[in-house]
C-alpha positions in Angstrom: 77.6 98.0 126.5 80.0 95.6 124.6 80.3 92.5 126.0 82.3 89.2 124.6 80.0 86.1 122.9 81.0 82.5 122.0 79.1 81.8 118.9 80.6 78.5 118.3 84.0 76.7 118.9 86.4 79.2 118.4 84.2 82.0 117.6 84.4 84.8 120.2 83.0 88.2 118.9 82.9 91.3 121.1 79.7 93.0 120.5 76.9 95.5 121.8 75.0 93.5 124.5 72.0 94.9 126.9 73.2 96.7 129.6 72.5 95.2 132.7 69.8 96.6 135.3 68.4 95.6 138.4 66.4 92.6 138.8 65.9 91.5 142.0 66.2 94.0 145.2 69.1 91.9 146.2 71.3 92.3 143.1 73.8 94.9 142.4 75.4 96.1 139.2 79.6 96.9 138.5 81.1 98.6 136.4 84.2 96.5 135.4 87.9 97.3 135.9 88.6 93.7 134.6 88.1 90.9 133.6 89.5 87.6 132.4 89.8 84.4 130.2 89.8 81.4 132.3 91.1 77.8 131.5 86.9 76.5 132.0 86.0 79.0 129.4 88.6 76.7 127.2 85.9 74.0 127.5 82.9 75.2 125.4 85.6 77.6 122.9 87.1 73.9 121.8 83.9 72.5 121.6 84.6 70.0 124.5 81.3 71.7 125.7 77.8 71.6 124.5 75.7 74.7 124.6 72.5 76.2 123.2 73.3 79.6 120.4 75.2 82.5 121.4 76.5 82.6 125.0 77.9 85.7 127.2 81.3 84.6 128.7 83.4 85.3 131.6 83.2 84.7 135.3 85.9 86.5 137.2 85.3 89.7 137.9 86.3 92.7 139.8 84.8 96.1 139.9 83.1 99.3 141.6 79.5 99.1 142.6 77.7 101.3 140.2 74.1 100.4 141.5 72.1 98.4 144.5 68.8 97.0 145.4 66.6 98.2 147.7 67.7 95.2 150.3 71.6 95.3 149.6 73.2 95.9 153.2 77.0 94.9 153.2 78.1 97.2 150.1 77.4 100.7 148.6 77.9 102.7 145.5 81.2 103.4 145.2 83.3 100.0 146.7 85.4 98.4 144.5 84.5 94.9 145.3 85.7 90.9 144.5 83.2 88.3 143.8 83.4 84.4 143.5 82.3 82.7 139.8 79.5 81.7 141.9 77.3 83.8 143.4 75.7 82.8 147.0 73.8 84.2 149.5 76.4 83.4 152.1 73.3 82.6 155.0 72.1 79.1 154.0 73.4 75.8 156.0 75.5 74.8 153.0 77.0 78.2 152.9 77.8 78.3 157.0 78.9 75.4 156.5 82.1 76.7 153.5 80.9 75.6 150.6 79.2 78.6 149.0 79.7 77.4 145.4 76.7 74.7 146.3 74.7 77.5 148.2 70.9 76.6 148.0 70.4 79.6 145.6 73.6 79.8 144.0 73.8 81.2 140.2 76.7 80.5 138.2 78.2 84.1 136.8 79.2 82.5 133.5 75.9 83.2 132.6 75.6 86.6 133.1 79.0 86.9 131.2 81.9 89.1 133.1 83.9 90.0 130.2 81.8 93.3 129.3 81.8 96.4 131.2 79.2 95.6 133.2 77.8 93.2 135.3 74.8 92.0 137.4 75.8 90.5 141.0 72.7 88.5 142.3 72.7 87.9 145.9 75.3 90.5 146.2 75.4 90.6 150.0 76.9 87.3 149.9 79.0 87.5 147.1 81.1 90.2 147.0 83.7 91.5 149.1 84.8 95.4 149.4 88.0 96.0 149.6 89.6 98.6 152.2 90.1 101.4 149.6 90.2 101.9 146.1 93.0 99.7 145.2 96.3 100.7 143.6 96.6 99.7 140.0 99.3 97.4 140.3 96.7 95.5 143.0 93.7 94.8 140.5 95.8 91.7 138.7 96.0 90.1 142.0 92.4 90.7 142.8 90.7 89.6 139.7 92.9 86.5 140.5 91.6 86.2 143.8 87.9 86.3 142.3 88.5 82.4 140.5 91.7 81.1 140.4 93.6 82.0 143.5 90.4 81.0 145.6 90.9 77.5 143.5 94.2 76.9 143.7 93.5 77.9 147.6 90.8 75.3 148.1 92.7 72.7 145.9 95.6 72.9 148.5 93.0 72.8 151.7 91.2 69.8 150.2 94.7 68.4 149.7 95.2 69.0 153.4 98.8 71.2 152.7 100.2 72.4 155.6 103.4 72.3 157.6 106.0 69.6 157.1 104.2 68.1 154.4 105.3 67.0 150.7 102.4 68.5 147.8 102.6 67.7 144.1 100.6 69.5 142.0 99.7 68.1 138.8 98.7 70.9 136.1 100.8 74.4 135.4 98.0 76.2 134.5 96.8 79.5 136.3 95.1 77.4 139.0 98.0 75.0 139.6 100.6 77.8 140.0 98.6 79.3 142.7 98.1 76.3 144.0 101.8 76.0 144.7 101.3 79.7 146.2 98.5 78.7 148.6 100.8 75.4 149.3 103.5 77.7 150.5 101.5 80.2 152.3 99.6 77.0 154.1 103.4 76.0 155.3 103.9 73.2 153.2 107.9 71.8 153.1 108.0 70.2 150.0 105.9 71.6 146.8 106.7 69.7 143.6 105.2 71.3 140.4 104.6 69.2 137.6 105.1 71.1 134.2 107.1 71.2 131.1 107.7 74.6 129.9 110.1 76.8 131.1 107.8 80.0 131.9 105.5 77.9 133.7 108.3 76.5 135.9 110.4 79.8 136.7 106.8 81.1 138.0 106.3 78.0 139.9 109.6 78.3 141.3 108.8 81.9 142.1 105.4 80.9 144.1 107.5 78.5 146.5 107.8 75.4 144.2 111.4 73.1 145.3 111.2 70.5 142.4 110.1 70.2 139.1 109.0 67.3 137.0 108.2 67.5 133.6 107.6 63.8 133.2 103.8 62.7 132.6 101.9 59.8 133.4 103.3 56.8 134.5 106.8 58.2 134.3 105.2 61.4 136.4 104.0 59.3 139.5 107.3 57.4 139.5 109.2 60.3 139.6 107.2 62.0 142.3 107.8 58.3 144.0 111.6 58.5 143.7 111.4 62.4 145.1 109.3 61.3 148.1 111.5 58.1 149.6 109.2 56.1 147.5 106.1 56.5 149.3 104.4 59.8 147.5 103.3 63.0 148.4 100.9 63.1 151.4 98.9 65.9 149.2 98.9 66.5 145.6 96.4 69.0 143.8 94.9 67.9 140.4 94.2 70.9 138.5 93.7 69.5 134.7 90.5 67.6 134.7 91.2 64.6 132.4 91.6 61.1 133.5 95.2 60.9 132.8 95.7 64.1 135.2 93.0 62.9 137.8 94.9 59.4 137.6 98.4 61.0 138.1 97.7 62.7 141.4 95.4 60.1 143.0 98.9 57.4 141.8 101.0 60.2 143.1 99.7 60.5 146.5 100.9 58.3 149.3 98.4 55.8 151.4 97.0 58.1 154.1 97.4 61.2 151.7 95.0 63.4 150.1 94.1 64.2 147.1 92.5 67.9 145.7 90.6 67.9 142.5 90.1 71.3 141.4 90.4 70.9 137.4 86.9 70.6 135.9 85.9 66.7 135.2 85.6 65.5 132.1 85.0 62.0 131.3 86.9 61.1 134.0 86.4 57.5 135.2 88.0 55.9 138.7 88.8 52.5 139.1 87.2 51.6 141.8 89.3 48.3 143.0 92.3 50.5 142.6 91.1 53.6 144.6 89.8 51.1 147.6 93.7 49.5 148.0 94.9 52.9 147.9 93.8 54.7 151.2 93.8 58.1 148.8 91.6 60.7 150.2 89.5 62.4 147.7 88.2 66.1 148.1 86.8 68.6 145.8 84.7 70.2 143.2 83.9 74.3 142.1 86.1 75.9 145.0 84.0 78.0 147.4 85.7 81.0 146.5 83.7 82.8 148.6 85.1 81.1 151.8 88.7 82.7 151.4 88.2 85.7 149.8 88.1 88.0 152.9 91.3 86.4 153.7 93.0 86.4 150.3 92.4 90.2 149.9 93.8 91.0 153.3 97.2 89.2 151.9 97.0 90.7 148.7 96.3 94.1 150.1 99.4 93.6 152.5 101.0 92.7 149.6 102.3 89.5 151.3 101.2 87.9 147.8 100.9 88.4 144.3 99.4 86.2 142.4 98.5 88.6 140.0 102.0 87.1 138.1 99.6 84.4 136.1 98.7 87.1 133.6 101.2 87.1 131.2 99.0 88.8 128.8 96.8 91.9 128.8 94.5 92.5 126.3 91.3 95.2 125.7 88.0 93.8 126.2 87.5 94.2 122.3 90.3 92.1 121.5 88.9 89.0 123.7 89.0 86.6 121.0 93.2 87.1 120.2 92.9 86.4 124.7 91.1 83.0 123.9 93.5 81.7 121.0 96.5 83.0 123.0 95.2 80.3 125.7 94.1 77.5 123.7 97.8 78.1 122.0 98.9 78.1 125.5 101.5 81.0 124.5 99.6 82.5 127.9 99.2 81.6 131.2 96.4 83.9 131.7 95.1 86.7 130.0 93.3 89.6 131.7 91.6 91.9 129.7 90.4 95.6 130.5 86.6 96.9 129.7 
């Protein structure tokens, strides 16, 4: 099968990779309808991080089930299915308890690389969901969202404790920050301020519920969200960057009492801890448990009462992966999905 491979910073090739079989009696293997290029693949492709030779790549997948162990129960040959960037076995305490993406036997699907045309699904009871039919065409955008960053941007609003009559900022206009402004508007929220400075970004933000927009950063950002919010903050802002200036922006951004959710993979990110302590700032996050919300996200998608399928502004085939990549680290895309 061909499959896409980061050979070093800024060197994705699409080549011929093993096909996939079974492994364990509790996997299952898909044959892709698509895949994508996620902001965290951005990471290694700049070189921000370290790994050892060739890597597969991709985690956010959708597909029909092609193949199942001897002991998978909740799908069959045939579904076309969603799966988190994690995969869980969806029993475990940690699991019961919502946070799948730390199940006890979780594997991270980045390295069994999605962006091929097939795939492996360990623990595939607990990891994927079947949708009600095939799916229209038009739906499978909104899906493959649903299988990373929707689910993100979902749990990045929840941590932030969105909901009715409440202010959220969210700092970062990526994929996962627009649909954070998405699940901020579905959770009921009054107020939704999207932080961003280019115009696409902002007229999508706008479309997913955003009221405001401020394009100022830093310093000038948090006193901005200040003067929008009476002076006291937002009582949830969503951090969906990852660097110290973003993380330090929302967690300045968010009123005493409020809550901050940090969604945007860490790196070198420091907190002053004197600070934080006289700020009453609650902190939630980490790798969204996907999993949690996806029966719930493809019911909305499936009623079409959502689309967030509108993040990808560019669609590529699998073999031209590496023009995807650039296209994001140019940022001249939002999100590029790209078809086995």
């Amino acid at each position: 099968m061909r499959g896409a491979i980061l050979y070093a910073p800024g060197d994705v090739r699409v080549e011929e990779r093993d096909r996939p079989s079974l492994v364990e009696p509790t996997d299952a293997i898909l044959r892709l309808s698509a895949a994508c290029v996620c902001g965290s693949d951005l990471w290694p492709y700049r070189g921000v991080e370290t790994y050892d030779g060739p890597i597969p790549m991709g985690h956010e997948y959708v597909g029909i089930v092609e193949e199942i162990g001897a002991d998978v129960a909740n799908v069959k040959v045939g579904d076309f299915v969603v799966g988190s960037f994690f995969a869980s076995d969806n029993t475990c305490e940690i699991c019961r308890a919502g946070y799948q993406s730390s199940c006890v036997h979780r594997v991270l699907m980045g390295s069994l690389g999605s962006q091929a045309e097939f795939l492996r699904v360990p623990l595939a009871d607990g990891t994927l969901v079947a949708t009600p039919g095939m799916p229209e065409p038009d739906l499978i955008p909104s899906l493959l969202a649903a299988s990373d960053v929707l689910g993100t941007g979902w749990f990045g609003a929840v941590a932030a404790e969105a909901g009715p009559g409440k202010t959220v900022a969210v700092v970062g206009d990526g994929a996962v920050g627009l649909l954070a402004v998405l699940a901020a508007k579905q959770l009921g929220a009054e107020q939704i301020i999207a932080m961003s400075r280019h115009e696409p970004r902002q007229r999508l933000a706008r479309e997913f519920g955003a009221t405001d927009i401020v394009t100022e950063r830093g310093d000038a950002g948090v006193a901005r969200i200040k003067e929008l919010t009476g002076g006291r903050g937002a009582h949830s802002v969503v951090e969906a960057v990852g660097t110290q200036e973003s993380m330090m922006q929302a967690i300045r951004s968010t009123r005493p009492g409020g809550h901050v959710g940090y969604v945007g993979v860490a790196h070198d990110v420091q907190l002053p801890g004197e600070e934080l302590f006289f700020s009453h700032v609650h902190l939630h996050g980490g790798p969204a448990p996907v999993r949690q919300y996806l029966p719930e996200l493809i019911d909305l998608i499936w009623s079409r009462t959502i689309n967030p399928g509108k993040v990808f502004d560019l669609e590529l085939p699998l073999e031209q992966a590496a023009d995807g990549y650039k296209a994001m680290d140019e940022r001249s895309a939002i999100k590029v999905l790209l078809r086995p």
